[in-house]
C-alpha positions in Angstrom: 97.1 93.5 90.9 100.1 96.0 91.5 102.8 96.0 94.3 101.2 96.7 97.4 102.0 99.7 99.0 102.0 98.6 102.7 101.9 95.7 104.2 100.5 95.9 107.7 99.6 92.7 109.0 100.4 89.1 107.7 99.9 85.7 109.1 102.7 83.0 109.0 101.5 80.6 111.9 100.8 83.2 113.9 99.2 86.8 113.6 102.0 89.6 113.1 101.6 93.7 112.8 103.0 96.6 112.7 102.9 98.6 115.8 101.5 101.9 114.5 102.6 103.4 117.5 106.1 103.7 116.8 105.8 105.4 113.2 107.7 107.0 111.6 110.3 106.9 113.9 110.8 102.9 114.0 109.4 99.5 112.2 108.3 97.8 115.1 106.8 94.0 114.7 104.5 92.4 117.2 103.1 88.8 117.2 99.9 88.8 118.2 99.4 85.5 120.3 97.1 85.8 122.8 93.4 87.8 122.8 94.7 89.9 125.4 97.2 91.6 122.9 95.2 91.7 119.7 92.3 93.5 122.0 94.7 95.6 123.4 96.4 96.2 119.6 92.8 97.3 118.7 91.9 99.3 121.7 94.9 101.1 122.1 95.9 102.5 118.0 98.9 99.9 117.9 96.9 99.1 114.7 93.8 101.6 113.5 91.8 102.2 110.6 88.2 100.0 110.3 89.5 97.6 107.0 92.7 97.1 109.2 90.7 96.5 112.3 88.1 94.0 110.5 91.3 91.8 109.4 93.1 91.8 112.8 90.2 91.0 114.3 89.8 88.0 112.4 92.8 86.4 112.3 92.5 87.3 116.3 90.0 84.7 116.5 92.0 82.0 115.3 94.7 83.3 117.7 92.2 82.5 120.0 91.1 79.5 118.7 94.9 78.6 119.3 95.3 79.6 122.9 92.5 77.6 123.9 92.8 74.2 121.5 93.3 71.8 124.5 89.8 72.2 125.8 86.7 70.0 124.5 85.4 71.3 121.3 82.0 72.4 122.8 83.5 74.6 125.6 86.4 75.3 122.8 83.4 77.0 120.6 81.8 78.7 123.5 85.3 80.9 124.5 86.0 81.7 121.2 82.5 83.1 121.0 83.0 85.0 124.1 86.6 86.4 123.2 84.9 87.7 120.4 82.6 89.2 122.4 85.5 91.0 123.8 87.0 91.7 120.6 83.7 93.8 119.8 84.2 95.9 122.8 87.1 97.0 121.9 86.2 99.6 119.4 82.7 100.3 119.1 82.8 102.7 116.0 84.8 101.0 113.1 82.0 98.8 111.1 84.5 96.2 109.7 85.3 95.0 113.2 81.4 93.7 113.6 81.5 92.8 109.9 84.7 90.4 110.2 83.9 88.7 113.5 80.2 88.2 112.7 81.5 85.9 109.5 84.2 84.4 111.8 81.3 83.6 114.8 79.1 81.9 111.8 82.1 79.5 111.0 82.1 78.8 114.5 78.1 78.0 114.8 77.8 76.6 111.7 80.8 74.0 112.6 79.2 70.5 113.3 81.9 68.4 113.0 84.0 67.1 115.4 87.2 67.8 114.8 89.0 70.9 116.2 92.0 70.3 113.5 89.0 70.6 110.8 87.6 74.1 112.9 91.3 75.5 112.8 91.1 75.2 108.8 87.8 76.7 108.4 88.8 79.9 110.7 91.8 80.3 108.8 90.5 80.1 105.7 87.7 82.2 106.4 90.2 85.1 107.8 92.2 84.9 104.4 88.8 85.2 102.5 88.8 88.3 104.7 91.8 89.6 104.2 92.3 88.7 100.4 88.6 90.7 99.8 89.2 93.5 101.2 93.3 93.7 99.6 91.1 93.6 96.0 87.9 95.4 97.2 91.0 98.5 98.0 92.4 98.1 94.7 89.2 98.2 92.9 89.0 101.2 94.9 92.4 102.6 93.9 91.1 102.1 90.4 87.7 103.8 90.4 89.1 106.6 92.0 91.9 106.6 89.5 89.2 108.2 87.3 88.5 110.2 89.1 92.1 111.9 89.0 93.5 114.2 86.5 97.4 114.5 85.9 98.7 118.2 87.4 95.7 117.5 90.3 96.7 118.1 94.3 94.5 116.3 96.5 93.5 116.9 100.1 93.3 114.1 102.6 93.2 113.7 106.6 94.0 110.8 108.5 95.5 107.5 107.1 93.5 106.1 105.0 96.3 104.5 103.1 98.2 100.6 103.3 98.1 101.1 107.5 94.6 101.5 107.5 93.8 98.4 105.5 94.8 95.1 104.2 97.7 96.9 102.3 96.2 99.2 99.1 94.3 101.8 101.5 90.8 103.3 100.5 91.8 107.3 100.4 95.6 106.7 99.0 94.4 103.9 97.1 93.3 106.3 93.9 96.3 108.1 94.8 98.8 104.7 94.5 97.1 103.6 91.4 97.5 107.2 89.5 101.2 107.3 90.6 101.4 103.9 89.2 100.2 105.2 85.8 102.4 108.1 85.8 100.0 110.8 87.0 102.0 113.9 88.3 100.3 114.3 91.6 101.0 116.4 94.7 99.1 115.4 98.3 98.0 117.7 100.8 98.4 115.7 104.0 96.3 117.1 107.1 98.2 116.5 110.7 95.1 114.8 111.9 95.1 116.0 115.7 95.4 114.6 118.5 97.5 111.9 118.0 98.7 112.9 114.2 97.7 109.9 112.1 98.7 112.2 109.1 101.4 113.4 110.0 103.1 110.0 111.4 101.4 107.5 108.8 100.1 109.4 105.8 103.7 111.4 105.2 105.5 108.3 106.6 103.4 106.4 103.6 103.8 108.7 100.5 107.2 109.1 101.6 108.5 105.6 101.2 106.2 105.0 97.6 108.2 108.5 97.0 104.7 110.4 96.0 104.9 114.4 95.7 103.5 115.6 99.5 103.1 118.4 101.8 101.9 118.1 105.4 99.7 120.9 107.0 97.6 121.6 109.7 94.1 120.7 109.9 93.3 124.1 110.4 95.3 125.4 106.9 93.1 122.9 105.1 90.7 126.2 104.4 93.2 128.6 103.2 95.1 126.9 100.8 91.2 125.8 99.7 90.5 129.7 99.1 93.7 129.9 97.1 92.1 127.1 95.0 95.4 124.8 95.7 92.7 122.0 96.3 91.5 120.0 93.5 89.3 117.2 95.0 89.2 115.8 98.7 89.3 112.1 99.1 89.0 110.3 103.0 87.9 107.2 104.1 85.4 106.3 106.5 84.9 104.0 109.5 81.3 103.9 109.2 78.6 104.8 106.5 75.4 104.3 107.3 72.3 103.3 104.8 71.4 107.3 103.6 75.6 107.7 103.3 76.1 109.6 106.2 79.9 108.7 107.2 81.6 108.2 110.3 85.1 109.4 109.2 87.9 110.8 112.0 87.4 113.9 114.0 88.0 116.9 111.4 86.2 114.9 108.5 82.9 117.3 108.4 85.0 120.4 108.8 86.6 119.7 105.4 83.3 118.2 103.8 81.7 121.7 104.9 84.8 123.7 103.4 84.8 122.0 100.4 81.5 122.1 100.0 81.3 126.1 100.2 84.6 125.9 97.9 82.9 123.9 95.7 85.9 121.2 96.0 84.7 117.7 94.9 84.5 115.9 98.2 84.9 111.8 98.1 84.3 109.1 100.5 86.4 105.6 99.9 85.2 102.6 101.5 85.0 98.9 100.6 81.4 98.0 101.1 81.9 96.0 104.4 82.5 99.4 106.1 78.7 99.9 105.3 76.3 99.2 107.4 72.6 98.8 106.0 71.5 98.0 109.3 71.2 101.6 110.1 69.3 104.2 108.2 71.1 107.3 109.4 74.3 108.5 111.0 72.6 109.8 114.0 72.8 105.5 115.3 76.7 105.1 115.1 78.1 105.7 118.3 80.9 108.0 118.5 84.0 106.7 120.4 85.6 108.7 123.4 88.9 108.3 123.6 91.2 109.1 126.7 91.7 113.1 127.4 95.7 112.3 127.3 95.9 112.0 124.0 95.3 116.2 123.5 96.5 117.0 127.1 99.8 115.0 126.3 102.5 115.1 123.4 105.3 112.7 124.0 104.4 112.1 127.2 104.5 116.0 128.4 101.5 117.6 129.3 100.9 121.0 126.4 97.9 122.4 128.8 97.1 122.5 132.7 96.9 119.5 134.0 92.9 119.3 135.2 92.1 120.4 132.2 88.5 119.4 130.9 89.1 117.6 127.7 86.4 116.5 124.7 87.9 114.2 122.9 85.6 112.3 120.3 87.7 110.0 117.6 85.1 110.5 114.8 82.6 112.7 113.3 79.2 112.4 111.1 79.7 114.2 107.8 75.6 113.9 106.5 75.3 112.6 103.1 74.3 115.8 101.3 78.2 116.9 101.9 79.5 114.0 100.1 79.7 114.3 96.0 80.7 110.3 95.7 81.4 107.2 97.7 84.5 105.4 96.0 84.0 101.2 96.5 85.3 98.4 94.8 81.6 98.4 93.1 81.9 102.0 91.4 81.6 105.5 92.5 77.9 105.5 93.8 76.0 108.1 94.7 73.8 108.0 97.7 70.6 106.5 96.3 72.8 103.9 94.8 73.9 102.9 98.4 69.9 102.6 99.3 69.5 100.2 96.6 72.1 97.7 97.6 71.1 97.8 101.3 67.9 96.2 99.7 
């Protein structure tokens, strides 16, 4: 496995990130110590992306498996269950957050020991399993994709789906790190990502500092420069896929699947397979988060638009399968009857 890119979280006795908040202006470290923060590190974008969110999350529980280690182990069991009840609330869209504390809550039931020292080492371990699977399912990711990437190529992509979004490879830059690592000449169109510019402040900030070629646009210039055939390929991530492939992906995502599919523009989807969920059959069951109207009405603080404005402000949209040429895992590039068959 190559350098990582990123590295946005680590655990050293103690859960520490970086707040995403702050980028690109500063590097700003918080230790994570009680389940107040990591839930409020979740809810409010000081971390983001659903591979990121499903590793926090984790190691959250053994943060608070540490705040509350002086009670009896019974009643020690049965708040951990319920902060991670809380930590579920916090975002309801991003698969990987169920997908991390559900293997975290079984450690917890399956525990019939009677030692709270011997508890502490099974959460801990099983939140490095976590982590450790989903930094090799993103490089496997990086390296199927890699295929898909021809030297001379410029590639679109919107949001962060890089390093900050993940365990530290990324799922959309992950292709894009591993051909720059094999001396691919590459150039990155890098969408703003509105409202709060997850592009613009993590993408850029990213390619910048693993100096890859880059050019930042609006989301709205994504089409034009299409038209000028300055696109070769598309590559995003996704939050959520459901069992048919249709993909929960940040607001803007089905815009560019429906360009690129009228361009003809091959139009990828990367995601470690615990950001699908076979539980659903379509798109049309994943709830679509509503964030607060401030973020639009509001740039540094300064309102941009009357201040009782009406606002709609949905984080994600459903981009249905039939848009999507590929889904990049650690597994291969599947189509979408391939993601049928390993729902079962």
């Amino acid at each position: 496995m190559k350098k990582i890119p990123v590295k946005p979280l680590w655990w050293h006795n103690g859960l520490y990130v970086i707040d995403q908040r702050k980028l690109p202006e500063k590097e700003v470290i918080l230790k994570l110590d009680t389940i107040k923060k990591v839930y409020d590190a979740i809810k409010n974008l000081k971390i983001r992306g659903a591979p990121l969110i499903g590793c926090v999350s984790a190691y959250g529980v053994v943060v608070s498996f540490i705040e509350n280690e002086n009670l009896p182990l019974e009643k020690l069991k049965n708040k951990i269950k319920k902060d991670i009840e809380i930590l579920k609330s916090a975002r309801p869209t991003a698969y990987n957050l169920f997908y991390a504390l559900n293997r975290m809550e079984k450690v917890v039931n399956m525990f019939n020991g009677d030692s709270k020292k011997n508890l502490k080492k099974l959460l801990i371990k099983e939140a490095n399993n976590i982590y450790k699977e989903d930094l090799h399912a993103c490089y496997k990711i990086g390296e199927y994709g890699n295929a898909l990437i021809e030297n001379g190529m410029n590639i679109l992509t919107h949001c962060n789906a890089g390093g900050l979004a993940t365990s530290g490879f990324g799922t959309a830059l992950a292709p894009i790190y591993v051909a720059n690592q094999k001396g691919k000449k590459i150039h990155v169109y890098v969408n703003e990502t509105r409202p709060v510019l997850q592009g613009a402040r993590l993408t850029s900030w990213e390619l910048e500092k693993n100096r890859i070629s880059y050019t930042l646009i609006c989301d709205n210039m994504a089409g034009y420069l299409m038209s000028k055939k300055r696109i070769d390929i598309v590559i995003v991530g996704a939050d959520r896929v459901a069992r048919n492939g249709d993909t929960a992906n940040k607001i803007g995502t089905y815009s560019l699947a429906v360009l690129a599919n009228y361009h003809k523009i091959p139009f990828y989807v990367a995601a470690p397979l615990s950001t699908f969920d076979f539980n659903i059959e379509t798109g049309e069951e994943i709830i679509i988060e509503q964030r607060n109207e401030d973020e639009i009405k509001k740039i540094n603080g300064k309102y941009i638009c009357p201040k009782n404005t009406y606002v709609f402000n949905p984080a994600f949209d459903l981009t249905p399968n039939y848009l999507i040429t590929g889904f990049i895992t650690e597994k291969g590039i599947l189509k979408t009857e391939d993601i049928k068959n390993l729902g079962g």
